[in-house]
C-alpha positions as CSV (number, residue, x, y, z in Angstrom):
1,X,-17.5,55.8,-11.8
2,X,-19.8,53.2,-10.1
3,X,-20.6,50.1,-11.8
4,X,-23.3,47.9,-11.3
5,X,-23.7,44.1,-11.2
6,X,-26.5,44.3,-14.2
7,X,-24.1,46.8,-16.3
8,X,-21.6,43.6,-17.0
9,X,-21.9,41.1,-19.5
10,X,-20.6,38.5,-17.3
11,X,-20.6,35.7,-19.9
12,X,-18.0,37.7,-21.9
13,X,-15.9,38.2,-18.5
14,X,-15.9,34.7,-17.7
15,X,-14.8,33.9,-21.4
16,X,-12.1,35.9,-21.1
17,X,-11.1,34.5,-17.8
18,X,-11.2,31.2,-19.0
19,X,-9.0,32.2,-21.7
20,X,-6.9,34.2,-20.1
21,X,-6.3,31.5,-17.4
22,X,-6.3,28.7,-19.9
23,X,-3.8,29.5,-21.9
24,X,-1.2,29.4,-18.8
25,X,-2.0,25.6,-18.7
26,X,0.4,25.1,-21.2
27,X,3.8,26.1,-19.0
28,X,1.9,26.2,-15.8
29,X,-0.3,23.0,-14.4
30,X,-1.0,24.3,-11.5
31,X,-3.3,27.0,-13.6
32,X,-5.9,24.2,-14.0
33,X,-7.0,25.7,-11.0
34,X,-7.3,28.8,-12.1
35,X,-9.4,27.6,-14.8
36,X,-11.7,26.1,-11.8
37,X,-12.1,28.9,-10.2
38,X,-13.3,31.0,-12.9
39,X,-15.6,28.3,-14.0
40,X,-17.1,28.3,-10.2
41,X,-16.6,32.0,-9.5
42,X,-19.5,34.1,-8.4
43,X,-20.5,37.0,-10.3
44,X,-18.2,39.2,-7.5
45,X,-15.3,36.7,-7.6
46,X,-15.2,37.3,-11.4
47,X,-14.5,40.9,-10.7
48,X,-12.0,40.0,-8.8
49,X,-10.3,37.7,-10.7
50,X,-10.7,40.2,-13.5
51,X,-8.7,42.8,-11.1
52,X,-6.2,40.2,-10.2
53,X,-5.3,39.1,-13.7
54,X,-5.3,43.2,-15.1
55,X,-8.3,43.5,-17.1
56,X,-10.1,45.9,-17.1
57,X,-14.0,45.4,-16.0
58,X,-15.3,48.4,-18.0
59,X,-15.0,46.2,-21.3
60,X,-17.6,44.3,-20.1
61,X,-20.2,47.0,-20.0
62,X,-23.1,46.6,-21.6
């Protein structure tokens, strides 16, 4: 299945991110820049970051 760019709700994915990254601030400093990056991340890094953490991007369809 291809997706495309305009089929994801990116606001949600960054949410989620942030979220997801923000909660290891807690145990982990160094996640803080995690947090950064997924503030900063282009719409293809957030994919990425998406992969890298285990979500899966077909939530995010609209």
């Amino acid at each position: 299945m291809t997706i495309n760019a305009s089929d994801i709700d990116f606001e949600s994915l960054r949410d989620d991110l942030m979220d997801h990254y923000g909660t290891a601030m807690g145990d982990f400093p160094m996640a803080v820049m995690d947090v950064v990056d997924v503030e900063t991340a282009s719409k293809s890094e957030l994919v990425e970051l998406a992969d890298e953490a285990g979500i899966d991007i077909r939530r995010y369809l609209k």
